[in-house]
N, CA, C and O of each residue as an XYZ file, in Angstrom:
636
protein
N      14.369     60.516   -126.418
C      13.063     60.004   -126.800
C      12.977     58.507   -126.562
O      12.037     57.985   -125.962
N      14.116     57.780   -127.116
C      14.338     56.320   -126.581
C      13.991     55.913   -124.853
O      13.072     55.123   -124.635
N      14.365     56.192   -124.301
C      13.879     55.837   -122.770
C      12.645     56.067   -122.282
O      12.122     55.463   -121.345
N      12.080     57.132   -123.056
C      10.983     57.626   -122.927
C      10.241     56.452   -123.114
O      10.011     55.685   -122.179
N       9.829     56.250   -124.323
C       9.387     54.994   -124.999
C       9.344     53.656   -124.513
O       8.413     52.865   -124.665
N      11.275     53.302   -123.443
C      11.081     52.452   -123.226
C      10.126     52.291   -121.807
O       9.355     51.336   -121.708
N      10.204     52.937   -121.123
C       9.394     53.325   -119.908
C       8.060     53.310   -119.788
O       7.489     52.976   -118.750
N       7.423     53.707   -120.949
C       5.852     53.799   -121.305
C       5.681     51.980   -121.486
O       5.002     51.254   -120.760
N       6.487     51.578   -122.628
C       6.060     50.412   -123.141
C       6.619     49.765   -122.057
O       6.245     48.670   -122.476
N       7.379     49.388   -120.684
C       7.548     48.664   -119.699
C       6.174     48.768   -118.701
O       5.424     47.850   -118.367
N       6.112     50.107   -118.367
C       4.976     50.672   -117.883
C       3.514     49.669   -118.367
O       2.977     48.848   -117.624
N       3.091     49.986   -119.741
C       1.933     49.297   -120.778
C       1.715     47.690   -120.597
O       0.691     47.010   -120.657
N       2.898     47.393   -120.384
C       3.182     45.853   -120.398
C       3.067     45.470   -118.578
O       2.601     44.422   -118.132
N       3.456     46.275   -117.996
C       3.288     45.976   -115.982
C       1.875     45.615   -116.444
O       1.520     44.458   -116.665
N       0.987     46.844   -116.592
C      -0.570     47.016   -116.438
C      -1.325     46.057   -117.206
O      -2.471     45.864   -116.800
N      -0.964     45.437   -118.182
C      -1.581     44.180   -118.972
C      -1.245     43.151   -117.745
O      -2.115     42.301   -117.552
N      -0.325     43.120   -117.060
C       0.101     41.665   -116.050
C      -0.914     41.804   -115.294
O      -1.446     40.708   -115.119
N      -1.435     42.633   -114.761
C      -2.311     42.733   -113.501
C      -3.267     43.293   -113.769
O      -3.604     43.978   -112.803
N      -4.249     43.440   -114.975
C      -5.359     43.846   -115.169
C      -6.187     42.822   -115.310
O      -7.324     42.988   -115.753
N      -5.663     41.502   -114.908
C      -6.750     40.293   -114.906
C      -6.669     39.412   -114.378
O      -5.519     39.117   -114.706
N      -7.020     38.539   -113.661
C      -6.633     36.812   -113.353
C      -6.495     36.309   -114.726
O      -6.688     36.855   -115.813
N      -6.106     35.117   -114.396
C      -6.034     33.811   -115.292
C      -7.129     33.521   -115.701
O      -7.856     33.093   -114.805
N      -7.799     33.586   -117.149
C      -9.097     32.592   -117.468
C      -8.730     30.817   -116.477
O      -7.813     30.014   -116.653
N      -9.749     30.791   -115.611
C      -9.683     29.652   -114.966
C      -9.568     29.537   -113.376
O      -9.801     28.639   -112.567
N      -8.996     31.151   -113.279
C      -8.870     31.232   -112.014
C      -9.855     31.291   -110.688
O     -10.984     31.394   -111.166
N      -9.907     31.282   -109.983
C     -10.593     31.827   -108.775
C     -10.680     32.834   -108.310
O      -9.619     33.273   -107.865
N     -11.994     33.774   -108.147
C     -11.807     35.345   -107.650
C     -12.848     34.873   -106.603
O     -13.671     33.976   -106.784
N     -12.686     35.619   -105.473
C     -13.633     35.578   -104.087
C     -14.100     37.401   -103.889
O     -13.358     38.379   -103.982
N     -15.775     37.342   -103.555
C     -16.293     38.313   -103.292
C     -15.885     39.280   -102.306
O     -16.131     38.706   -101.245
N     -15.472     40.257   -102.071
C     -15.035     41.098   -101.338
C     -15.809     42.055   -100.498
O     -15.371     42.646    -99.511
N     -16.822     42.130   -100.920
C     -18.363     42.891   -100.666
C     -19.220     42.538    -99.931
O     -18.823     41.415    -99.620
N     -20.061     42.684    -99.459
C     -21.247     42.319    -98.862
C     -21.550     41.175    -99.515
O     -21.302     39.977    -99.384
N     -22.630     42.419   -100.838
C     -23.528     41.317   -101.854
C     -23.161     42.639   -102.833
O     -23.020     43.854   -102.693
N     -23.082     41.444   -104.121
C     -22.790     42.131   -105.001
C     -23.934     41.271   -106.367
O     -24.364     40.118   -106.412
N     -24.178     42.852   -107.656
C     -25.028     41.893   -108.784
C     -23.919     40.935   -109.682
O     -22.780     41.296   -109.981
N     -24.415     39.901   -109.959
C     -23.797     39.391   -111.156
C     -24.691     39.830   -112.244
O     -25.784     39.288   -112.409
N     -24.151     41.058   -113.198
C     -25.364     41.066   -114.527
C     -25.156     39.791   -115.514
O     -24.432     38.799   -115.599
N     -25.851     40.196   -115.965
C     -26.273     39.274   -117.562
C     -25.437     40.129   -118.606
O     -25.246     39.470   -119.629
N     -24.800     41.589   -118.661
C     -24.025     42.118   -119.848
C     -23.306     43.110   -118.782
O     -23.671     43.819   -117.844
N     -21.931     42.737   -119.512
C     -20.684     43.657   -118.394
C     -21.231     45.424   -118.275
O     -20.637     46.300   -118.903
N     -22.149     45.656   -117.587
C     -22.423     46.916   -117.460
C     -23.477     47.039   -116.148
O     -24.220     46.125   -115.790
N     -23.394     48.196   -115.589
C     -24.147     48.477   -114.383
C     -25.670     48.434   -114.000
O     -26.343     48.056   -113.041
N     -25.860     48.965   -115.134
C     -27.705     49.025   -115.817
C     -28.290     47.803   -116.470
O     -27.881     47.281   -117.507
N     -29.038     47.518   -115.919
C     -29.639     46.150   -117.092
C     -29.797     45.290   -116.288
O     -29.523     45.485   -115.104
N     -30.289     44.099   -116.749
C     -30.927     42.905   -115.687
C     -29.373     42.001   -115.374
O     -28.283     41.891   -115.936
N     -30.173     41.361   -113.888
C     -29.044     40.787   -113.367
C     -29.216     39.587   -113.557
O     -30.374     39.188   -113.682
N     -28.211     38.740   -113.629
C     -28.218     37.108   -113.907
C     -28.654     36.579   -112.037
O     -29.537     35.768   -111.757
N     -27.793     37.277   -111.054
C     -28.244     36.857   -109.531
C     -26.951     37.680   -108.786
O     -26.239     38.580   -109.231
N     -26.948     37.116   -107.706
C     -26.689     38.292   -106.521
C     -25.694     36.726   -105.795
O     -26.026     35.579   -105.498
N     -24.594     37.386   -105.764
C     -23.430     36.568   -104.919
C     -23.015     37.177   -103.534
O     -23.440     38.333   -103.521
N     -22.455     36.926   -102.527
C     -22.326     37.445   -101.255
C     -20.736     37.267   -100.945
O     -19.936     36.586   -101.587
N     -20.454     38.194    -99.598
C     -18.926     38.321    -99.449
C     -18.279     36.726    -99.345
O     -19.101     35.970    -98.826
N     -17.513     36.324    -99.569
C     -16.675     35.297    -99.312
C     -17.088     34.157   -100.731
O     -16.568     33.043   -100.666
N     -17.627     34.336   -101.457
C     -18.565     33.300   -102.293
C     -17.183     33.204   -103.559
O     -16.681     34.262   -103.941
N     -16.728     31.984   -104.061
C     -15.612     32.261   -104.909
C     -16.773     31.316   -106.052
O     -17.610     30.419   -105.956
N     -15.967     32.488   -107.475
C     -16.261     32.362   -108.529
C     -14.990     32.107   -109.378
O     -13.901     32.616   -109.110
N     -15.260     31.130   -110.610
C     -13.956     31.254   -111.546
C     -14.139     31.884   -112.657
O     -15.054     31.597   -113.428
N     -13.078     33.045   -112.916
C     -13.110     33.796   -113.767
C     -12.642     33.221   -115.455
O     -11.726     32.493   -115.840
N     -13.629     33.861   -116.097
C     -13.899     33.285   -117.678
C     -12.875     33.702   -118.660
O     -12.100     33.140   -119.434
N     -13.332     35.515   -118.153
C     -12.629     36.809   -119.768
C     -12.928     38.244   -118.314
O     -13.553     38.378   -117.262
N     -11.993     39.020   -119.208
C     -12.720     40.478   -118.871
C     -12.578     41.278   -119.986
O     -11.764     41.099   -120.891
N     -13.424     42.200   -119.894
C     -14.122     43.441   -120.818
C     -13.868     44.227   -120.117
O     -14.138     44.214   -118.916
N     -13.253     45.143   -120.752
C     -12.327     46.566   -119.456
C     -12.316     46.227   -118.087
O     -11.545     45.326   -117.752
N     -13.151     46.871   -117.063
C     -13.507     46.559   -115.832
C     -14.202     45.978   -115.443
O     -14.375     46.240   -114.253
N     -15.277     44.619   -116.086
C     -15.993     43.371   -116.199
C     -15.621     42.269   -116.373
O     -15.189     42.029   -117.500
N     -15.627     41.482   -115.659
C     -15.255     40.629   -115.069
C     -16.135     39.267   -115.568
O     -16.953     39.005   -114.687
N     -16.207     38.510   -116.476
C     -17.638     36.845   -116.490
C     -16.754     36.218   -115.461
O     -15.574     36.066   -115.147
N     -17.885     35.961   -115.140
C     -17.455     34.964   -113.955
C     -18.601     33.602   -113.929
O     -19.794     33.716   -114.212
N     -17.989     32.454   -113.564
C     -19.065     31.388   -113.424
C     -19.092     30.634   -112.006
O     -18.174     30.705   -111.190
N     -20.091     30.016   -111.858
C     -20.206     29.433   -110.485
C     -21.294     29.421   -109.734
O     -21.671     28.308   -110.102
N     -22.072     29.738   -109.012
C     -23.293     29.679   -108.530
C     -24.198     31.127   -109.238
O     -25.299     31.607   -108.967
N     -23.792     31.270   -109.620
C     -24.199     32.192   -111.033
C     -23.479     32.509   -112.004
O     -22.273     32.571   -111.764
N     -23.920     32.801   -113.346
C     -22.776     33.115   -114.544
C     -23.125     34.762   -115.255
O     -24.232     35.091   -115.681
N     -22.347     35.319   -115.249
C     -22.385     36.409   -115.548
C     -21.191     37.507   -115.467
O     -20.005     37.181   -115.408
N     -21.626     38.768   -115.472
C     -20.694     39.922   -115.089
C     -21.139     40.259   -114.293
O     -22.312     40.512   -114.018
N     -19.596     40.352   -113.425
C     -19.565     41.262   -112.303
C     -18.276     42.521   -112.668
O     -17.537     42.519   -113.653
N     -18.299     43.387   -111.709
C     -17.168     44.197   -111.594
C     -16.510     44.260   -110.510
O     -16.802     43.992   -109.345
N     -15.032     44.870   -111.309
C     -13.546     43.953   -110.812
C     -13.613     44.788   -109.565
O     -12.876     44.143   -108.819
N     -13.988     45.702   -108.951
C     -14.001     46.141   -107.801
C     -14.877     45.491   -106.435
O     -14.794     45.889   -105.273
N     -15.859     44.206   -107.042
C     -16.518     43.644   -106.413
C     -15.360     42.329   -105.868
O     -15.587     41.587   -104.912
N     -14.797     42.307   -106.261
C     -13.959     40.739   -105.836
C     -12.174     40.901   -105.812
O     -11.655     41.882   -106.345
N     -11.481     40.012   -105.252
C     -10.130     40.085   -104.489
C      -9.963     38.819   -105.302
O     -10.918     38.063   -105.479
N      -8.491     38.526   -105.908
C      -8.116     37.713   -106.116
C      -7.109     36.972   -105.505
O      -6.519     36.117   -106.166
N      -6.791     37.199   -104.191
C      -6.530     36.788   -103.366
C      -7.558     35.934   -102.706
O      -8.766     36.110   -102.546
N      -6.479     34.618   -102.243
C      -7.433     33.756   -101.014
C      -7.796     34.465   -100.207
O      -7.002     35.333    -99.844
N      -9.176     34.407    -99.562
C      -9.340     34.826    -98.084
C     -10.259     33.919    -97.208
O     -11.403     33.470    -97.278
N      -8.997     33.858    -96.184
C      -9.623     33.086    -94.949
C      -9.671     33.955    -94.031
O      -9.010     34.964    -93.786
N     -10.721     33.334    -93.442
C     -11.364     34.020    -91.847
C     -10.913     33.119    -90.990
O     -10.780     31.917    -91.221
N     -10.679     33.666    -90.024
C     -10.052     32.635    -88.845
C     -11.373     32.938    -87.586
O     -11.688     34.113    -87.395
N     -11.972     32.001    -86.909
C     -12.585     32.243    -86.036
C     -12.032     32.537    -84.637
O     -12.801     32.734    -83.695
N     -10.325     32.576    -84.462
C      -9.748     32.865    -83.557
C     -10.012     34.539    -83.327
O     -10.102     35.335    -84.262
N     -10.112     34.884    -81.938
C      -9.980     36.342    -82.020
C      -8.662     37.126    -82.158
O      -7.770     36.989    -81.321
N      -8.525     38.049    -83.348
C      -7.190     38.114    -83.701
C      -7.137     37.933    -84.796
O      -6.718     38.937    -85.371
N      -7.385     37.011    -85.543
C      -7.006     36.276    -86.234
C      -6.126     35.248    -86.252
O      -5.783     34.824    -85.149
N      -5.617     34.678    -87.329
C      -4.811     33.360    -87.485
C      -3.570     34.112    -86.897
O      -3.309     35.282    -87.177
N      -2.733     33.227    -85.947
C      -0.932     33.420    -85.709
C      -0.337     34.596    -85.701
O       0.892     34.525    -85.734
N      -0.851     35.793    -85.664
C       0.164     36.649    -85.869
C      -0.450     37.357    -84.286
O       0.336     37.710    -83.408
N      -1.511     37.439    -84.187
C      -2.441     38.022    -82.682
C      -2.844     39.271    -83.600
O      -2.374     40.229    -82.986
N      -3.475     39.759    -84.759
C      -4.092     40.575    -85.695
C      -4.822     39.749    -86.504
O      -4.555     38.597    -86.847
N      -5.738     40.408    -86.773
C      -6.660     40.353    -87.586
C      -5.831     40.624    -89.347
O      -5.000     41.481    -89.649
N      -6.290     39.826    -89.997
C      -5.145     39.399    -91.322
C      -5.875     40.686    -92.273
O      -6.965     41.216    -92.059
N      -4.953     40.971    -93.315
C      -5.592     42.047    -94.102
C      -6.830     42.378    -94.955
O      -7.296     43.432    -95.387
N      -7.361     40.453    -95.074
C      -8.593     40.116    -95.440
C      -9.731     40.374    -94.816
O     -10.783     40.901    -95.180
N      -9.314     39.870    -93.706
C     -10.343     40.110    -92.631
C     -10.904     41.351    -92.327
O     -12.091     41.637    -92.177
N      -9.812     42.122    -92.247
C     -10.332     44.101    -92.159
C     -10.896     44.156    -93.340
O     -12.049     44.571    -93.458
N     -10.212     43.773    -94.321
C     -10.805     44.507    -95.674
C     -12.272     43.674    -95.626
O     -13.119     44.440    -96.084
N     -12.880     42.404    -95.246
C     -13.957     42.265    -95.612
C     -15.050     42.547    -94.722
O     -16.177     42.756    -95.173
N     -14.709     42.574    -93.052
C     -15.317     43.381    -91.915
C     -15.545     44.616    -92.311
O     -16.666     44.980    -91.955
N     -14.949     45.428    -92.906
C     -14.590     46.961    -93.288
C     -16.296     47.274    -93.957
O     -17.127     48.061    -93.503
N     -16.418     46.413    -95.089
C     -17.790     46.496    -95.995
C     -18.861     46.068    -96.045
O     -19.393     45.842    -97.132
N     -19.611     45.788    -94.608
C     -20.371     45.579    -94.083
C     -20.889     46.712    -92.518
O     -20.059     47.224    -91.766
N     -22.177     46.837    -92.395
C     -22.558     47.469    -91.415
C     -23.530     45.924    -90.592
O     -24.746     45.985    -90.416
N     -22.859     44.925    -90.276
C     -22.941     44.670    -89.235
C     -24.215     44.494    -88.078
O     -23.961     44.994    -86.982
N     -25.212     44.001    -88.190
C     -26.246     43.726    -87.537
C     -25.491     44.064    -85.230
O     -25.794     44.572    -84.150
N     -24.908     43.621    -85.641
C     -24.004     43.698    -84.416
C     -23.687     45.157    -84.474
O     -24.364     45.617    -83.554
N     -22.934     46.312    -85.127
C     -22.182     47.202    -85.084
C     -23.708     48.137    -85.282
O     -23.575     49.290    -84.875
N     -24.570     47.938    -85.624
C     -25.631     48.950    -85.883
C     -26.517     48.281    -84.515
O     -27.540     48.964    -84.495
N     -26.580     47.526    -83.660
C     -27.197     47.776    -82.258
C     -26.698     48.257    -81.509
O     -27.243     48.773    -80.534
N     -25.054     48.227    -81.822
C     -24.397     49.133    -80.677
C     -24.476     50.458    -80.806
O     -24.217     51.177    -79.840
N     -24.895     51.048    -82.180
C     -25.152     52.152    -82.564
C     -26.012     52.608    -82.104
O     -26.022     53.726    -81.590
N     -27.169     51.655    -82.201
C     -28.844     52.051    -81.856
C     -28.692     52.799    -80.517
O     -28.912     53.970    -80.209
N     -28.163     51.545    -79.702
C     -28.078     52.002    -78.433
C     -27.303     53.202    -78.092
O     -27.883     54.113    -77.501
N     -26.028     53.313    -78.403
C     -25.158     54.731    -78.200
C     -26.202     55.664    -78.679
O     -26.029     56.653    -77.967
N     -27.191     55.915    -79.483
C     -27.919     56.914    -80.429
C     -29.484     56.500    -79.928
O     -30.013     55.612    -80.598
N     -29.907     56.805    -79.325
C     -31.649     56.446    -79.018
C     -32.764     56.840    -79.531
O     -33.833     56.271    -79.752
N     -32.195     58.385    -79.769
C     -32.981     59.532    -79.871
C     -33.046     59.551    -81.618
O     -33.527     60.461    -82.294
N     -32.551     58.544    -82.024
C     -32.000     58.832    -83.984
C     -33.153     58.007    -84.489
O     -33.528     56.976    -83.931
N     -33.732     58.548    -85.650
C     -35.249     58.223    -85.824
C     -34.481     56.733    -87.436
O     -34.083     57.096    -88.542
N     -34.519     55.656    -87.080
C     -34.131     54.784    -88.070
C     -34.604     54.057    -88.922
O     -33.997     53.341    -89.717
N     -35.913     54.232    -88.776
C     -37.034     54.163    -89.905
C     -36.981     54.158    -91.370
O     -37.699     53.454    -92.082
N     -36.023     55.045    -91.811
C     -35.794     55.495    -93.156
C     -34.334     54.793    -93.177
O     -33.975     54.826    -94.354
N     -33.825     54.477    -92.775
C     -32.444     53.729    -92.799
C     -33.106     52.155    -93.514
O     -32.997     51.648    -94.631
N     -33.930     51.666    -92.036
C     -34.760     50.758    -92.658
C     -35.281     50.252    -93.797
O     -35.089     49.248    -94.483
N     -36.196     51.479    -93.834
C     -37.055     51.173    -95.010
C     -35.661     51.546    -96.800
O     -35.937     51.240    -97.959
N     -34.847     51.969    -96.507
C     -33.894     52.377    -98.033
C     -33.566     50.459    -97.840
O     -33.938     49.797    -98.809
N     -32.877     49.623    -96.592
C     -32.234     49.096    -96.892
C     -33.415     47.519    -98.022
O     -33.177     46.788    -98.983
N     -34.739     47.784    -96.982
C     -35.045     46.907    -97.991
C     -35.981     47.422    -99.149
O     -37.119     46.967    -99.267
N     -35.531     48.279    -99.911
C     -35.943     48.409   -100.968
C     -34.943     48.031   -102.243
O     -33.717     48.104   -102.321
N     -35.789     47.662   -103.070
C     -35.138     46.904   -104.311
C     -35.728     47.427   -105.673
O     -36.867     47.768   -105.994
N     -34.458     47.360   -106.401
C     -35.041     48.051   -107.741
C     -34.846     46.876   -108.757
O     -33.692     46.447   -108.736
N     -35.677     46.247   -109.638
C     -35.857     45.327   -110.692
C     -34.467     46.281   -111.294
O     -34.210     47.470   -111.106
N     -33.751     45.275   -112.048
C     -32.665     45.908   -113.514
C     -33.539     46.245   -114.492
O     -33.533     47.310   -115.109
N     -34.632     44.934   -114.704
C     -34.872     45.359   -116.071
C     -35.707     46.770   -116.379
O     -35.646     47.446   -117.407
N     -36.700     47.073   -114.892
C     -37.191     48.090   -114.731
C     -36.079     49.407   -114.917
O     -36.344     50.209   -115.812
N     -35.060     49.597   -114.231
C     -34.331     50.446   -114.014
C     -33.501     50.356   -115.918
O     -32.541     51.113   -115.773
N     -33.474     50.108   -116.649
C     -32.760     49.849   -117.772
C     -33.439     50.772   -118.446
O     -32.913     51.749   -118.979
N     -35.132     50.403   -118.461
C     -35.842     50.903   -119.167
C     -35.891     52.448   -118.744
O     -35.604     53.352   -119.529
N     -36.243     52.628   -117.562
C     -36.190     53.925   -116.982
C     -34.935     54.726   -117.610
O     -35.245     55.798   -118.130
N     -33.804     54.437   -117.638
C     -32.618     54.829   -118.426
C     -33.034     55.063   -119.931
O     -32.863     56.050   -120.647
N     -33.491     54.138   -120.126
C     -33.602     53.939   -122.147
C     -34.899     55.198   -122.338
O     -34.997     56.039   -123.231
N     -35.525     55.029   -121.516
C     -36.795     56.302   -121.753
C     -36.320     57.685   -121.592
O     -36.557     58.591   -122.391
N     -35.645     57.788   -120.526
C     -35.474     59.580   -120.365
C     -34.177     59.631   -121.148
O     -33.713     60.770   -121.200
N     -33.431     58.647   -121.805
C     -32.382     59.086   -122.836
C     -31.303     59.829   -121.788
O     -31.079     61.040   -121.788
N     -30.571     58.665   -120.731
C     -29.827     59.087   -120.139
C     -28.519     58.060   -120.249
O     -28.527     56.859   -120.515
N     -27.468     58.878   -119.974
C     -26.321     58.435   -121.428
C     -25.075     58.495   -120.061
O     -25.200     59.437   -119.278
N     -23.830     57.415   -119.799
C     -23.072     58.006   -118.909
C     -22.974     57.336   -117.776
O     -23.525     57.777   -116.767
N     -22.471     56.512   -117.760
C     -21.500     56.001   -116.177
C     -22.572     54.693   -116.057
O     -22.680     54.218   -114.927
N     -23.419     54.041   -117.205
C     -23.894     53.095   -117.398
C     -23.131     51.819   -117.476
O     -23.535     50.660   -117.380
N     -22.224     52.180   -117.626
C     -21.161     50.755   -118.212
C     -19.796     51.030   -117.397
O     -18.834     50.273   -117.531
């Protein structure tokens, strides 16, 4: 039973090391664009909207919420940002190695690319993209969408 125990509580103690930055630290966006809310949860109004590469310094976290301050203050979530530096190298390749660095894929990766969707267009002619269009610029208010939640009494994967 002893090893058992000790294994869990070594285990318990790994996952506290790396379930956060440093209050103070620096986290960089990993995403496209991501919301910063106003309360660590998915639903609800947003404080503003940060973009891939944009570094924020981290405050506290609340399970998987993240405050963050900097050209906006708020919550984000920890799946939105890398706490790792990331540089882009404008070399093709990337920096020194003749590859593209692991940042670089990972932040090329989460984007569709104004570039990568004409080459599409073109490979695809006949593909009606209208509705691609029109989803990407549509926008939903938080505070609208909160309420919509709070009215039909829908409960679940809000936070």
């Amino acid at each position: 039973m002893r090893p058992r125990f000790l294994i869990c509580s070594i285990l318990f103690v790994a996952g506290l090391a790396v379930a956060a930055p440093k209050a103070g630290s620096i986290v960089t966006v990993r995403v496209l664009t991501a919301k910063v809310m106003k309360n660590p949860k998915f639903i609800g109004p947003a404080a503003g909207d940060v973009s891939r590469g944009a570094q924020l310094k981290f405050e506290e976290a609340k399970g998987d919420w993240y405050r963050v301050s900097g050209t906006v203050t708020g919550w984000i979530h920890k799946t939105n940002l890398t706490e790792r530096q990331v540089t882009l190298s404008s070399k093709p390749g990337g920096e020194g190695a003749g590859n593209a660095s692991r940042d670089e894929v990972e932040l090329a990766g989460r984007g569709f690319t104004p570039q990568v969707e004409g080459e599409y267009r073109n490979k695809n002619p006949n593909l009606d993209f209208s509705h691609v269009d029109k989803i990407e610029k549509t926008s939903i208010d938080p505070g609208e969408l909160e309420a919509f939640v709070a009215e039909g009494k829908l409960a679940g994967g809000a936070e």
